[in-house]
BALOKE-624463 format. One record per residue (C-alpha): residue in one letter; chain; z, y, x. Coordinates in pm, 1 decimal. Example, Ala and Ser with C-alpha at 12.3 -4.5 7.8 and 13.67 -1.06 7.14 Angstrom:
BEGIN
+--------+--------+----------+----------+----------+
: residu : chaine :       up :    north :     east :
+--------+--------+----------+----------+----------+
:      A :      A :    780.0 :   -450.0 :   1230.0 :
:      S :      A :    714.0 :   -106.0 :   1367.0 :
+--------+--------+----------+----------+----------+
! end
This chain:
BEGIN
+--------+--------+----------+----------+----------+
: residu : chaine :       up :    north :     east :
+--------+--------+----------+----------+----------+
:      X :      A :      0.0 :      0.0 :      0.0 :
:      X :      A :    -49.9 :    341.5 :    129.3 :
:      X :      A :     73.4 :    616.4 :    -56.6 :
:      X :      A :    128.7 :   1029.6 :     -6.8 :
:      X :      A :    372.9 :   1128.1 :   -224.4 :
:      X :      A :    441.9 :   1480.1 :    -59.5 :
:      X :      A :    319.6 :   1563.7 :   -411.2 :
:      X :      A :    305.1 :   1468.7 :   -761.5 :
:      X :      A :    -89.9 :   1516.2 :   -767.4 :
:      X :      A :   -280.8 :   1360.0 :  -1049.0 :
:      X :      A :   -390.7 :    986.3 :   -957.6 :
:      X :      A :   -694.0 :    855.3 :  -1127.3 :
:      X :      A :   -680.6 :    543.2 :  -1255.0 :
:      X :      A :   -950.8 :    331.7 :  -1038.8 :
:      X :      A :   -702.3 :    528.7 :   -778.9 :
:      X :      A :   -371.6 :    374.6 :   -884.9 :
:      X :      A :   -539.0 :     12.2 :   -928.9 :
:      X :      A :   -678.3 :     -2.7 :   -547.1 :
:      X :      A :   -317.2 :    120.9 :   -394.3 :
:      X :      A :   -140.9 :   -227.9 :   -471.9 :
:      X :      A :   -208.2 :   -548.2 :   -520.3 :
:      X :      A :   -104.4 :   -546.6 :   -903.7 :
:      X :      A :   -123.3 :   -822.2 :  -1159.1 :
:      X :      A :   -279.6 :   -756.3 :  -1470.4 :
:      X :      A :    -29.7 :   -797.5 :  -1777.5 :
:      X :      A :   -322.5 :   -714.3 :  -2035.4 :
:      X :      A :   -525.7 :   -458.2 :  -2179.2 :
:      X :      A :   -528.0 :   -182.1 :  -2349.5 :
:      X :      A :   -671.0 :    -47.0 :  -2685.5 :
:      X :      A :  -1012.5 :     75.9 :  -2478.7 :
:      X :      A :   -993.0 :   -263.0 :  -2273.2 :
:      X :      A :   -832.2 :   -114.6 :  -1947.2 :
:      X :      A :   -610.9 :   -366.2 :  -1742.7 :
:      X :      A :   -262.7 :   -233.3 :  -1805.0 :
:      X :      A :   -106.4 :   -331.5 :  -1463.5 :
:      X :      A :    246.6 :   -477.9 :  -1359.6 :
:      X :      A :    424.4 :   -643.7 :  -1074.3 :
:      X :      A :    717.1 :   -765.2 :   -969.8 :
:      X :      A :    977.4 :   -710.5 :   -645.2 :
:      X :      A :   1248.4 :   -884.4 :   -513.0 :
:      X :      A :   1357.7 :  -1259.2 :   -542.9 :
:      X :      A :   1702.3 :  -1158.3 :   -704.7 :
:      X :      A :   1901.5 :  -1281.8 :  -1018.3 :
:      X :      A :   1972.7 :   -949.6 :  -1149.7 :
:      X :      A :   1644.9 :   -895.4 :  -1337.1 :
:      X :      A :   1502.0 :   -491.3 :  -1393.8 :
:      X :      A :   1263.0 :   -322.3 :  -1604.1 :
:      X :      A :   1111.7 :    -22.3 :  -1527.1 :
:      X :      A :    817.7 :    152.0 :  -1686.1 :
:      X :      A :    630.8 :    471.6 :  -1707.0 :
:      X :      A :    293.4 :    623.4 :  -1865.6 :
:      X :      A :    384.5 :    556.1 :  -2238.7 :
:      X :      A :    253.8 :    951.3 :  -2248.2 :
:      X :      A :    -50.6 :   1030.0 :  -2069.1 :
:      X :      A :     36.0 :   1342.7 :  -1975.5 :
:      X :      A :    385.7 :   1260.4 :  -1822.4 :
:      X :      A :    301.0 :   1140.1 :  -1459.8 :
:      X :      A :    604.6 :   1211.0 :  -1281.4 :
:      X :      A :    751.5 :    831.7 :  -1365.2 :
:      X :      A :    426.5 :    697.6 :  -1228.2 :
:      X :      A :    483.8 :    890.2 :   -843.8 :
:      X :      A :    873.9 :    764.9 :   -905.3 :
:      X :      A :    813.9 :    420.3 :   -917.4 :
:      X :      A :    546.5 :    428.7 :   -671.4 :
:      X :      A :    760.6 :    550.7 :   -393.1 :
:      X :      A :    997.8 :    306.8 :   -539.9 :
:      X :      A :    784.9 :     44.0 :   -414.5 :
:      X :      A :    673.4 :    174.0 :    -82.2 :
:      X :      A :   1067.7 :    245.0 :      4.2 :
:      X :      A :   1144.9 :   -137.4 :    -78.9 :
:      X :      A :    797.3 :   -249.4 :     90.3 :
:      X :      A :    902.3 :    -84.8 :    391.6 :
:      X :      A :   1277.1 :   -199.6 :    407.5 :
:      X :      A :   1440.3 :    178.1 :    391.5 :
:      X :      A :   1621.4 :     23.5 :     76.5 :
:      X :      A :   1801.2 :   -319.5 :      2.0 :
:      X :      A :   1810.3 :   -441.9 :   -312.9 :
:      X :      A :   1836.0 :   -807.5 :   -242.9 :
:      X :      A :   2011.3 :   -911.0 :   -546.9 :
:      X :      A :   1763.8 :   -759.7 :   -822.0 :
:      X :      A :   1410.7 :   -845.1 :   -885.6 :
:      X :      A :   1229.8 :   -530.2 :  -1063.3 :
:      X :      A :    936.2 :   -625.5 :  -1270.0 :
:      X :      A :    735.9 :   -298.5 :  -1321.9 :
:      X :      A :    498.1 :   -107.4 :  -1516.0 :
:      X :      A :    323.6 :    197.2 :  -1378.3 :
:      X :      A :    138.5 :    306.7 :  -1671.6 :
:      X :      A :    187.7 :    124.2 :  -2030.5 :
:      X :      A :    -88.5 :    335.6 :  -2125.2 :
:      X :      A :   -403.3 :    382.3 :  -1944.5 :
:      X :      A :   -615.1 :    566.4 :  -2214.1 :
:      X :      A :   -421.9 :    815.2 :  -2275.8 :
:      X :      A :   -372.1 :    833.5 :  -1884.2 :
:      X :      A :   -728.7 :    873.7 :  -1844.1 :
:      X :      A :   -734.8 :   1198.3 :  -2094.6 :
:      X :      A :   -429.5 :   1315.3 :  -1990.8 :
:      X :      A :   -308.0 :   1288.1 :  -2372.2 :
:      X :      A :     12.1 :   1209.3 :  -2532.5 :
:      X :      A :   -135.5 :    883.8 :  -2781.9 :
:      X :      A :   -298.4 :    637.2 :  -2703.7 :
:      X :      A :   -705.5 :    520.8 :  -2734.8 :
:      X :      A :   -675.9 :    479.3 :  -3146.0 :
:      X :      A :   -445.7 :    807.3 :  -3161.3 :
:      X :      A :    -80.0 :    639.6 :  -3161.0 :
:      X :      A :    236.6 :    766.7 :  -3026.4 :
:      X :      A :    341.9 :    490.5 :  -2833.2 :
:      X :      A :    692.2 :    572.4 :  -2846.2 :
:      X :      A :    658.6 :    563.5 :  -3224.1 :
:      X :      A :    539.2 :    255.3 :  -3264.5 :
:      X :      A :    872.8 :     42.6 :  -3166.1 :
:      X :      A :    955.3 :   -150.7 :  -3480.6 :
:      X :      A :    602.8 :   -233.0 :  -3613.8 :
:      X :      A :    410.1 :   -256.7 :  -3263.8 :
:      X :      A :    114.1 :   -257.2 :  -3455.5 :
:      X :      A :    -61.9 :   -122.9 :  -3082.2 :
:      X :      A :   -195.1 :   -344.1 :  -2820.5 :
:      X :      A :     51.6 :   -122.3 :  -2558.7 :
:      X :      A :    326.2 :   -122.7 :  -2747.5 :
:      X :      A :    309.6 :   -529.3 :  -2843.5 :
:      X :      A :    269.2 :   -591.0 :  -2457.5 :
:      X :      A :    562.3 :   -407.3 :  -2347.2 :
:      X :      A :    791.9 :   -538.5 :  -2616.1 :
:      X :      A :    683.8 :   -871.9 :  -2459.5 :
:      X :      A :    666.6 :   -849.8 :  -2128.4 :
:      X :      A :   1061.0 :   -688.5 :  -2173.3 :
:      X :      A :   1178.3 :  -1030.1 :  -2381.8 :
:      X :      A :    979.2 :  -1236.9 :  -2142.4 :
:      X :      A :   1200.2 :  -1098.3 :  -1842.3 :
:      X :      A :   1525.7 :  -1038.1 :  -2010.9 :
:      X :      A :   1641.0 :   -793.2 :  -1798.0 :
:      X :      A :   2039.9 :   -645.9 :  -1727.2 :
:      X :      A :   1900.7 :   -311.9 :  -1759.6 :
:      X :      A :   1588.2 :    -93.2 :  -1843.2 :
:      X :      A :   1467.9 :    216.5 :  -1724.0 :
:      X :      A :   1210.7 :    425.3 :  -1952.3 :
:      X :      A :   1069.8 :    714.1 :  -1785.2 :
:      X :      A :    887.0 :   1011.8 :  -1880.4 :
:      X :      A :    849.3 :   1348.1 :  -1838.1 :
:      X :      A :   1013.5 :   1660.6 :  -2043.0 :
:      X :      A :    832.7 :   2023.1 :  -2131.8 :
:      X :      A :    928.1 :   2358.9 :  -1981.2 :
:      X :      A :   1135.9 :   2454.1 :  -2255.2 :
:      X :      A :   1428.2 :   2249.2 :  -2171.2 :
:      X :      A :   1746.6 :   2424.0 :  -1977.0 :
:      X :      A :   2091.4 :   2397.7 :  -1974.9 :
:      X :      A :   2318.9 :   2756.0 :  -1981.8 :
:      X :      A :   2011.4 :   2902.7 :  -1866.3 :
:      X :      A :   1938.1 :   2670.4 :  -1565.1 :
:      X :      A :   1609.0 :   2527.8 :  -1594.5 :
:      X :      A :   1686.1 :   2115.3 :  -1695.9 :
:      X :      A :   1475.9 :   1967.8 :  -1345.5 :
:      X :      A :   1566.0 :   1624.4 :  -1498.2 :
:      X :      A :   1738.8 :   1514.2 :  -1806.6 :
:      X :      A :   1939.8 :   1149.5 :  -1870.0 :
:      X :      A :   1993.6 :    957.2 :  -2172.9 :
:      X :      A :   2157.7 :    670.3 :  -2309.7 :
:      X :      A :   2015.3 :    565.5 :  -2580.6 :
:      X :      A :   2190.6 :    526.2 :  -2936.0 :
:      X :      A :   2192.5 :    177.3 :  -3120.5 :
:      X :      A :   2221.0 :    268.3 :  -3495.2 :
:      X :      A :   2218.2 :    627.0 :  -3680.9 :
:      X :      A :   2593.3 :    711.8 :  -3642.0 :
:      X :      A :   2546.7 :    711.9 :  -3254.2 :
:      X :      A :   2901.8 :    506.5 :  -3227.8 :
:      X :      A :   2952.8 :    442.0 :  -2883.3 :
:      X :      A :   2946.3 :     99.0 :  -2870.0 :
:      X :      A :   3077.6 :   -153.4 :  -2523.4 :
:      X :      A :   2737.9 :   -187.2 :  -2435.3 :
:      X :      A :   2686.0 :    202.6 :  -2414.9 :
:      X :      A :   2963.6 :    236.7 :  -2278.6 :
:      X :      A :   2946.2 :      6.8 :  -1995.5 :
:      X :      A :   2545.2 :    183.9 :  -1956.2 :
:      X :      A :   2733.2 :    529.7 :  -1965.4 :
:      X :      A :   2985.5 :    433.8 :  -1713.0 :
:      X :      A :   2722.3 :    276.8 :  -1457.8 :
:      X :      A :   2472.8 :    574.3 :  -1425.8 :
:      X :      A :   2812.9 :    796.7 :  -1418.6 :
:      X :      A :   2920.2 :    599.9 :  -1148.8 :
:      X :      A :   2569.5 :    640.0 :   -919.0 :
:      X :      A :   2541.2 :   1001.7 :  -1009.7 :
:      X :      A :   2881.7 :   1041.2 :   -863.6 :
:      X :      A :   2791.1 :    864.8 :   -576.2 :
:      X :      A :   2465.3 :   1035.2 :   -514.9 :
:      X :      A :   2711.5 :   1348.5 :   -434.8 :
:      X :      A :   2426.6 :   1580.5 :   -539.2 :
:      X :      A :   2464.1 :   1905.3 :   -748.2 :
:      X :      A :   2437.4 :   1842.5 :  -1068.7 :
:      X :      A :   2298.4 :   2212.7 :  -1173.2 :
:      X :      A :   2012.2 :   2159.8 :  -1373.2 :
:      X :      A :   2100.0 :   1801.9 :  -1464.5 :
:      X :      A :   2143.3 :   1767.5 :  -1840.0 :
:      X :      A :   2192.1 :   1512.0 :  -2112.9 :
:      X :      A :   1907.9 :   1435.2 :  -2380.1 :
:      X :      A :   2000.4 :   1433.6 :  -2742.1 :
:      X :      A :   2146.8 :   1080.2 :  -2892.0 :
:      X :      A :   1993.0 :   1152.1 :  -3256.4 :
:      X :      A :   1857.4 :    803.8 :  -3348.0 :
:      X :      A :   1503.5 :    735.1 :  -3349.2 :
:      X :      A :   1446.2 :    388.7 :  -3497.4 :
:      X :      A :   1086.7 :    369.7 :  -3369.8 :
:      X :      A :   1134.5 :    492.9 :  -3010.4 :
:      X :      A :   1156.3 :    283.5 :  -2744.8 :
:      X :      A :   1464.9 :    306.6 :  -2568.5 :
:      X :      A :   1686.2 :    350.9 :  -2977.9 :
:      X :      A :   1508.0 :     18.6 :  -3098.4 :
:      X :      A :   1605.2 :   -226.3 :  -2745.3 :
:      X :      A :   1965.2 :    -47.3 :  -2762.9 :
:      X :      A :   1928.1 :   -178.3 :  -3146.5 :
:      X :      A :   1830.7 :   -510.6 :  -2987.5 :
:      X :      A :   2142.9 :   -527.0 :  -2701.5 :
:      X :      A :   1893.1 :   -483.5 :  -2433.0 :
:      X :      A :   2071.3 :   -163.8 :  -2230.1 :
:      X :      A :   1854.7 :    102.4 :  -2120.2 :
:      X :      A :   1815.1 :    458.8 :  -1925.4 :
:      X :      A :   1571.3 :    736.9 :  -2035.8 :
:      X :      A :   1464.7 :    931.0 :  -1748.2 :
:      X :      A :   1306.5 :   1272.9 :  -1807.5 :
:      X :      A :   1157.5 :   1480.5 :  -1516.3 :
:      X :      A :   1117.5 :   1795.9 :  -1516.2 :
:      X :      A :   1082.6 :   2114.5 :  -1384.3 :
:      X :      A :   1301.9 :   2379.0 :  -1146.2 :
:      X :      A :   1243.6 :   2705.7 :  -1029.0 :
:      X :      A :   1028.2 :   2713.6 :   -760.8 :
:      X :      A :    903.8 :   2338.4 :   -832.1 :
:      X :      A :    661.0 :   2321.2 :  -1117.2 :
:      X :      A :    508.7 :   2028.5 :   -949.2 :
:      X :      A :    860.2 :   1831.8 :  -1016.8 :
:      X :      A :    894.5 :   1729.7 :   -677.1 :
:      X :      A :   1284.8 :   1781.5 :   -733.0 :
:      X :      A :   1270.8 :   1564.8 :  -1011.3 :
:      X :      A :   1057.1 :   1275.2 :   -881.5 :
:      X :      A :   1341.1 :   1248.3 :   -534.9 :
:      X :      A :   1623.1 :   1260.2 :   -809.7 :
:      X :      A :   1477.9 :   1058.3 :  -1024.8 :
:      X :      A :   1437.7 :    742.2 :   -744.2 :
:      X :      A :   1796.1 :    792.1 :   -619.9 :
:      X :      A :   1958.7 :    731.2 :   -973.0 :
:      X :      A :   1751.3 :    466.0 :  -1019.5 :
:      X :      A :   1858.2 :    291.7 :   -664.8 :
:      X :      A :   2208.4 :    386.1 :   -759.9 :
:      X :      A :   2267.9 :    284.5 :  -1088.3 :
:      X :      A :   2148.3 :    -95.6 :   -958.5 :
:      X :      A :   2418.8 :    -74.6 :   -687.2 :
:      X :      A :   2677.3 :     82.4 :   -914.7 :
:      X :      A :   2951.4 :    -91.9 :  -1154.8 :
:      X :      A :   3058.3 :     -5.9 :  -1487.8 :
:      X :      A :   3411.7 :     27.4 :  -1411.8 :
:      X :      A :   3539.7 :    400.2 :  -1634.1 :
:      X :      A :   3366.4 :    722.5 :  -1519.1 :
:      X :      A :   3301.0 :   1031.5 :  -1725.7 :
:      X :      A :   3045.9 :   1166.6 :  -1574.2 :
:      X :      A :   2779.1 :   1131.6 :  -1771.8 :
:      X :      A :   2956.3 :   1247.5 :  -2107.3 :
:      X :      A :   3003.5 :   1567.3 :  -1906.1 :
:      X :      A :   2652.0 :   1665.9 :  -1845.5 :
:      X :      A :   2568.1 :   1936.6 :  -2060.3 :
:      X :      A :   2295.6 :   1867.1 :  -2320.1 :
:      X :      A :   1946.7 :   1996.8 :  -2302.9 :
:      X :      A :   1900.7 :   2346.3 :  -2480.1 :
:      X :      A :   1528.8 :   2435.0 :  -2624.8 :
:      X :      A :   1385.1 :   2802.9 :  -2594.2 :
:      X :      A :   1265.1 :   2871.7 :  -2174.1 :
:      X :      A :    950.8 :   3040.3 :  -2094.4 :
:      X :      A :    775.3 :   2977.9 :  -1782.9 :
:      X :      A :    665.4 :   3335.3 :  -1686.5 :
:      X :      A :    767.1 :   3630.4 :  -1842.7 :
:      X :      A :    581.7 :   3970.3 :  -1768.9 :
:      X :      A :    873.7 :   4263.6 :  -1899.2 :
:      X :      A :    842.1 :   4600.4 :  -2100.5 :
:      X :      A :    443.1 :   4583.6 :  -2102.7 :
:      X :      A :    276.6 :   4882.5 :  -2272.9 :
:      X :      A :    108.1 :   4689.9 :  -2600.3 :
:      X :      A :    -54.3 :   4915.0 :  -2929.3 :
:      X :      A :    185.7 :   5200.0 :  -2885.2 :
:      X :      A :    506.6 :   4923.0 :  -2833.3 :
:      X :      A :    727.2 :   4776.5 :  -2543.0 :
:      X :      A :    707.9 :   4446.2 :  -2552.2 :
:      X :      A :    785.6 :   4159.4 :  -2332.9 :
:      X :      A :    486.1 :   3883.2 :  -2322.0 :
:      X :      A :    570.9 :   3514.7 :  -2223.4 :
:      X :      A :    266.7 :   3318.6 :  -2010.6 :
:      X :      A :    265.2 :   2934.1 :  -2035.4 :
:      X :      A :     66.9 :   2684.1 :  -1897.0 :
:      X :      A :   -169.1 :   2428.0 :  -2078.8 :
:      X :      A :   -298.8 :   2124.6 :  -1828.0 :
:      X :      A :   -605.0 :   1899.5 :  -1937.4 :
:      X :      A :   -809.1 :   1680.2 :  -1771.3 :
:      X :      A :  -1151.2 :   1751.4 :  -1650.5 :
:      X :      A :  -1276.7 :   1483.8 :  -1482.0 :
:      X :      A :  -1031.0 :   1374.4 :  -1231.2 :
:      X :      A :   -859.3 :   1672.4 :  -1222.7 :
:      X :      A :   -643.5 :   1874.3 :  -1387.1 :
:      X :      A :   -727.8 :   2188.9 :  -1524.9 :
:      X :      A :   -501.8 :   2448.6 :  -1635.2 :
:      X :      A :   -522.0 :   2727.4 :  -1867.5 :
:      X :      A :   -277.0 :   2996.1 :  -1945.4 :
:      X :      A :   -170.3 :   3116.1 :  -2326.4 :
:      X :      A :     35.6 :   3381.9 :  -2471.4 :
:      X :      A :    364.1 :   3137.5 :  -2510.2 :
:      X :      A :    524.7 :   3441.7 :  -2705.4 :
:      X :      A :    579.6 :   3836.8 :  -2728.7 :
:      X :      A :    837.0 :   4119.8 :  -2852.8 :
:      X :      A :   1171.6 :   4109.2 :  -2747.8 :
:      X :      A :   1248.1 :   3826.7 :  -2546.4 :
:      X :      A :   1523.8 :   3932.4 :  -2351.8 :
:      X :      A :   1722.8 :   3671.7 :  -2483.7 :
:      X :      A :   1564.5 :   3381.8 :  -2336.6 :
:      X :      A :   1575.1 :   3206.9 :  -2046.6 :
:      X :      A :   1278.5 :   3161.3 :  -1808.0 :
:      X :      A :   1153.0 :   3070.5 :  -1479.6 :
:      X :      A :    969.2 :   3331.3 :  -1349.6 :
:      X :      A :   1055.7 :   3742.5 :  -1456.4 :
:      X :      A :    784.3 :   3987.5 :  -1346.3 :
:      X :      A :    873.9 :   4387.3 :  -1412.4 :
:      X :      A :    526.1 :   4497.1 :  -1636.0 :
:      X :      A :    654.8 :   4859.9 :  -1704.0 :
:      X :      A :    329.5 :   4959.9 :  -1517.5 :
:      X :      A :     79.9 :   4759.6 :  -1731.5 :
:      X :      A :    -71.7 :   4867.4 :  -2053.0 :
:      X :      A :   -250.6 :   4621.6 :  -2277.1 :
:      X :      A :   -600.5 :   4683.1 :  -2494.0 :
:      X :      A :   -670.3 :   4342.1 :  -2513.4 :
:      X :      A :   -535.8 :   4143.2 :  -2843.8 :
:      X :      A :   -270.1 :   3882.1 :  -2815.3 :
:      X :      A :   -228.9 :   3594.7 :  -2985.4 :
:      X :      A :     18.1 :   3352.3 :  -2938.8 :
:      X :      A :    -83.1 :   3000.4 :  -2872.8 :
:      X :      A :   -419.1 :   3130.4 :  -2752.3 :
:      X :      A :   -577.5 :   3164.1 :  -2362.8 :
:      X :      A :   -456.4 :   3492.7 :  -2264.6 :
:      X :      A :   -690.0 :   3799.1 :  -2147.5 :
:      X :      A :   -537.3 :   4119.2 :  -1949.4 :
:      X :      A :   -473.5 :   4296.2 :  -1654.2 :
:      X :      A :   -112.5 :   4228.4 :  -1589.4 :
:      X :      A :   -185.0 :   4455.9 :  -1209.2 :
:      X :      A :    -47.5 :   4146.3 :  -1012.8 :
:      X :      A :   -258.8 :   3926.2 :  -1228.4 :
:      X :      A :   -540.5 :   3909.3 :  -1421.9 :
:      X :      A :   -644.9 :   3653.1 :  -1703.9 :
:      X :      A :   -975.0 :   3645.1 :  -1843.2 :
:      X :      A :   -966.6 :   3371.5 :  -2110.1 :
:      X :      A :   -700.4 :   3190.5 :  -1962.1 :
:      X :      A :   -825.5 :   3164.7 :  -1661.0 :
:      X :      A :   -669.7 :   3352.2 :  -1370.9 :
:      X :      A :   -935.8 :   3558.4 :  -1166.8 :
:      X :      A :   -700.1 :   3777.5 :   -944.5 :
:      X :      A :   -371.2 :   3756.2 :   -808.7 :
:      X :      A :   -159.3 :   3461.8 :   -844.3 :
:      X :      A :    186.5 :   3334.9 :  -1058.4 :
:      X :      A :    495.2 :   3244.2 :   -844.4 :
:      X :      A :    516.6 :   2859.0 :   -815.0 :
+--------+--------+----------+----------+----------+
! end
């Protein structure tokens, strides 16, 4: 295998097929091999997946430096043997999409499994019968906690709509407690993921089933829209929670929960028809091609001084002719940036 993973750069699919020598668990919807493999000769079985959105990579570059770090001996995990999924679904992967080749949310369709995907992974999990799973995607901009963008987020699934916490989720609490106390990192920017029951998600139907289970959600920090943060924390809770025990730690009951409402960048007291107004710039990623392409849209505008956001940039300077409209590709000259139908044609964003 040979891997750079310096970044969390879009792989194409032929790509990620030719790095390992994969097995081929199925196929999807479209007929595209959905791949697997497994590590380790251990008794303590692991399941570990990623991909169930198309447009959530991070999980993907996680579990491939997952591998080369156990390929290459700078880990020991001698007891376990992970059986892993890099992508559960390959056409929306291909698109960059959220559903899958006939339109599906994946992570909706865990109680009928009326997909191809969703059928397989069900399957391949029972076939296994692992200790412990770990689901991972990736989580929008929006997400912070007391105003500190949310670089990952960490759930626990619930079992049943009252969210009781039962021995099992306990004893799953109390393990990935234990590792993130013995990473030792700062926990700024770490939150938890709401616990509302979702009885056709993935990770609320195998709690339902006693199979135990982590959700992993990357995301982004200041300074690291690429989630490079996220993908390095991400593989260290995952090494840790296999070496940790379940014996009583708090920790993760005292993350704070994820809070909607950040905006990316936000360009203050701009000049706009005769008002001052604060304008909020997101960004929209597709695919075209193999890459990605991004376009920027008017995420929001008035008074938005109440919101957190990654990036603050003073406008007073800038007036506005050009019509905004929120949720659409943004044109203006913003002085140390200018959009012309979403596209950026001078100057640059802070990344």
């Amino acid at each position: 295998m040979s891997y750079t993973y310096s970044n969390n750069q879009y792989l194409p699919y032929n790509e990620l097929i030719g790095l390992y020598n994969w097995e081929i668990l199925g196929y999807s919807s479209e007929e595209r091999p959905i791949l697997s493999t497994s590590i380790g000769t251990g008794a303590r079985k692991i399941c570990i997946w990623a991909g169930m959105h198309g447009n959530e990579t991070t999980g993907i570059h996680i579990i491939l430096e997952l591998i080369e770090l156990l390929q290459s001996k700078q880990i020991d995990l001698t007891d376990f043997t992970l059986h892993i999924i890099p992508v559960i679904n390959p056409d929306a992967y291909v698109r960059y999409t959220r559903r899958n080749g006939m339109g599906v949310d994946l992570n909706r369709d865990f109680r009928a499994f009326q997909t191809v995907e969703s059928a397989k992974l069900i399957g391949w999990i029972r076939m296994n019968e692992p200790e412990l799973c770990f689901n991972l995607h990736d989580q929008r901009t929006i997400f912070h906690v007391g105003g500190t963008s949310a670089f990952t987020s960490l759930l626990v699934p619930s079992s049943e709509v009252t969210r009781e916490i039962t021995p099992q989720r306990r004893a799953v609490m109390n393990r990935l407690g234990n590792a993130l106390a013995a990473m030792e990192h700062n926990l700024s920017g770490v939150g938890r993921y709401t616990d509302e029951f979702y009885p056709t998600a993935v990770g609320d139907y195998l709690m339902s089933q006693g199979i135990p289970n982590i959700l992993i959600e990357s995301g982004v920090a200041k300074g690291d829209l690429n989630r490079s943060q996220a993908r390095e924390f991400g593989v260290q809770v995952i090494i840790n929670t296999l070496k940790s025990d379940t014996e009583e730690c708090h920790v993760y009951g005292e993350l704070p929960v994820n809070q909607q409402g950040q905006l990316e960048w936000v360009f203050t007291n701009v000049l706009y028809a005769h008002m001052r107004v604060d304008v909020a710039v997101k960004r929209v990623v597709a695919m075209n091609g193999h890459h990605k392409a991004v376009i920027y849209t008017v995420d929001d505008l008035g008074d938005l001084a109440s919101r957190p956001r990654l990036y603050e940039i003073d406008a007073t300077a800038v007036g506005l002719a050009e019509a905004l409209i929120v949720d659409r590709p943004i044109t203006g000259d913003f002085g140390s940036v200018v959009f012309e139908d979403g596209i950026i044609i001078s100057g640059s964003l802070e990344e």
